[in-house]
Every structure is written in structure tokens, then in C-alpha cells.
C-alpha positions as CSV (number, residue, x, y, z in Angstrom):
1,X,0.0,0.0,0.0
2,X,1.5,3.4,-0.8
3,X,1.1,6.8,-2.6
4,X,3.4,7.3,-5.2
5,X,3.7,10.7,-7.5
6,X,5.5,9.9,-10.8
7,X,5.1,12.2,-14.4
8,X,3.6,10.8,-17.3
9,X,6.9,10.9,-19.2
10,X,8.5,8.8,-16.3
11,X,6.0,5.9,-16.8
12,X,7.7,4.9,-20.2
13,X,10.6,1.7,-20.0
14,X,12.2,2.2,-22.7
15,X,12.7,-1.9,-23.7
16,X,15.0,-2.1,-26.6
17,X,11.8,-2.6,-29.0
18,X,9.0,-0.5,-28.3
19,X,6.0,-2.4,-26.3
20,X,3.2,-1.5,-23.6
21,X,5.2,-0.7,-20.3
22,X,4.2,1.3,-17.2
23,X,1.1,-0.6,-16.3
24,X,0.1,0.0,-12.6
25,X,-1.5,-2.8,-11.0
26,X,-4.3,-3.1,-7.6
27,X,-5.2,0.2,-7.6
28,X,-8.0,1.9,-5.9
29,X,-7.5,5.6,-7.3
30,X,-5.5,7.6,-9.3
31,X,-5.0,11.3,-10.4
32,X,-4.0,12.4,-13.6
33,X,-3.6,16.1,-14.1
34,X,-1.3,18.8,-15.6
35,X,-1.3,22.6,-14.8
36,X,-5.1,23.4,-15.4
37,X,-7.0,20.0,-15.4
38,X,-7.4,17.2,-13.0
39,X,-9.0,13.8,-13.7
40,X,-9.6,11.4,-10.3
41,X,-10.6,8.0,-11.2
42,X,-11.8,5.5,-8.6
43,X,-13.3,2.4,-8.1
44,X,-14.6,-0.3,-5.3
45,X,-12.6,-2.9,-6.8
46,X,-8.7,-3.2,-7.7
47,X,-8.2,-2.0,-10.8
48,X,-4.6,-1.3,-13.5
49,X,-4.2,2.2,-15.6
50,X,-1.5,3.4,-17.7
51,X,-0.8,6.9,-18.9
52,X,1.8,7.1,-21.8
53,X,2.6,10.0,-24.1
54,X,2.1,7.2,-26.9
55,X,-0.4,5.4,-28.7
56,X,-1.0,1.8,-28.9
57,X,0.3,1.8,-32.6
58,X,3.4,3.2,-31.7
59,X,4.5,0.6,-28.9
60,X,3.0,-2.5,-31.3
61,X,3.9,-2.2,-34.8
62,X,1.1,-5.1,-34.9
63,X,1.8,-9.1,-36.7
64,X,4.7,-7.6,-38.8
65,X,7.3,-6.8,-36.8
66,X,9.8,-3.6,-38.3
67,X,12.6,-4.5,-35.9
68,X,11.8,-0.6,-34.0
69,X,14.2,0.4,-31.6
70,X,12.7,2.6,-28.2
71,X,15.1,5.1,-29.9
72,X,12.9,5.5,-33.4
73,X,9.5,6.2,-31.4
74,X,8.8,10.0,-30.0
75,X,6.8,11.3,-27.5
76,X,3.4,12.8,-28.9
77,X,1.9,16.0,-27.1
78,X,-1.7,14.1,-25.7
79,X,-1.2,11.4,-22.6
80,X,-3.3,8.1,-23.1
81,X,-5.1,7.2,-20.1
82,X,-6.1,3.6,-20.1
83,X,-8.4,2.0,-17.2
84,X,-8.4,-2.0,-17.2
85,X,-10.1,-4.1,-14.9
86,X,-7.4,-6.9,-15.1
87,X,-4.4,-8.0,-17.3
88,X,-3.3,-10.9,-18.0
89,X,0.8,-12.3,-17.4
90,X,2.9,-12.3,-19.5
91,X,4.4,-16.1,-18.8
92,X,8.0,-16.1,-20.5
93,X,8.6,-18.5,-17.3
94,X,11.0,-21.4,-19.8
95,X,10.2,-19.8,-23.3
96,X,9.1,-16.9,-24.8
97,X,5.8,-19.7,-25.6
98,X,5.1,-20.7,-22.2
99,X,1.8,-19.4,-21.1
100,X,1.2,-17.4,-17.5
101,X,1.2,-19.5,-15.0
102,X,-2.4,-20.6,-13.9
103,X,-3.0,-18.0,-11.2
104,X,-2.5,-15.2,-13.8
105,X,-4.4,-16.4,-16.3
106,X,-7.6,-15.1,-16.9
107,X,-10.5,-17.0,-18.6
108,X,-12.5,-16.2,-20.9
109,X,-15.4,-15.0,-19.6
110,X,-17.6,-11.9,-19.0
111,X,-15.9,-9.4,-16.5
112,X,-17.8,-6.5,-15.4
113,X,-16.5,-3.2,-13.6
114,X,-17.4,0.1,-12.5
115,X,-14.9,2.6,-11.8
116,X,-16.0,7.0,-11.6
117,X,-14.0,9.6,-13.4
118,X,-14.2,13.1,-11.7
119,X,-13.1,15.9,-14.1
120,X,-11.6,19.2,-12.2
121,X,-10.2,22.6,-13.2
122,X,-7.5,23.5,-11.0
């Protein structure tokens, strides 16, 4: 348990090719906010965010890999806020094949959440 005040740009790894990183996990609340906006988001249950400077596209380059470096990608000037309920792991445990071990798998079924997003001006 802990509070923890990091920028945006700080939540990027920069792996040597580009893929999702900064994923924060068990959360109950989080603030996102720059000099004249605030956005609180909170929820009864545990849930993981990220907030990049980058898109999706430019982390995953998608089924046909270009061989990226973290180098070749730029910040853009927006931040993506993403709210999950749950990830999945990774797995990697014996091969870059293996599957998450069982505990962090999740099935496929229908998950349902709630979370509330409080805009502010500061």
C-alpha cells in the first residue's frame, strides 16, 4: 500500500523494442492532471491504468514486426489514459511460448467493472 507521484513521461521503460510498459496494477484511485486539469478516477474494486505519451500503434507495430528500436518512437503531445479491470501475465517463465502461469491467467469469460471519473479545473 503506498502513494506514489510519478510524471507521465517517467511511466515509459524504454525496452529495446518498443511495447506497452508502465502498467500500474491493484489500484483503488488515481489522479491524472497537468497545470489546469485534474481527472480522479476511482473504483470499489482493484483495478490497473496506464498513462503514456504514446499510442498503442506506436509501442506495437502489430503481426509484422519492423525491428523498431525505443530510440525510433517519440513522445506525442496528448497522454493516453487507459483503465483496465485486469491484465493478464505475461508467462516467458521457460520460453518466450510458455503461457502465464495458472494463477494469472484469466478465462475467458464476462468481467464486469465500475470505476468513476471526476473531471476538475485547478
Amino acid at each position: 500500500m503506498g502513494l506514489y507521484n510519478q510524471t507521465v513521461s517517467e511511466q515509459y521503460y524504454p525496452y529495446i523494442r518498443p511495447q506497452e510498459t508502465g502498467n500500474k496494477t491493484d489500484n483503488r484511485w488515481m489522479e491524472l492532471s497537468n497545470n489546469n486539469i485534474k481527472i480522479h478516477v476511482e473504483s470499489d474494486d482493484f483495478f490497473s491504468f496506464t498513462a503514456l505519451h504514446y499510442l498503442n500503434k506506436d509501442l506495437d507495430d502489430g503481426l509484422e514486426k519492423d525491428q523498431r528500436h525505443a530510440g525510433e518512437i517519440n513522445e506525442r503531445d496528448l497522454t493516453s489514459l487507459t483503465i483496465d479491470y485486469k491484465q493478464m501475465g505475461l508467462g516467458s517463465i521457460n520460453s518466450w511460448g510458455a503461457w502465464p502461469m495458472e494463477k494469472y491467467l484469466l478465462k475467458a469469460k464476462t468481467y464486469q467493472y465500475q470505476f468513476k471519473l471526476t473531471p476538475s479545473i485547478k
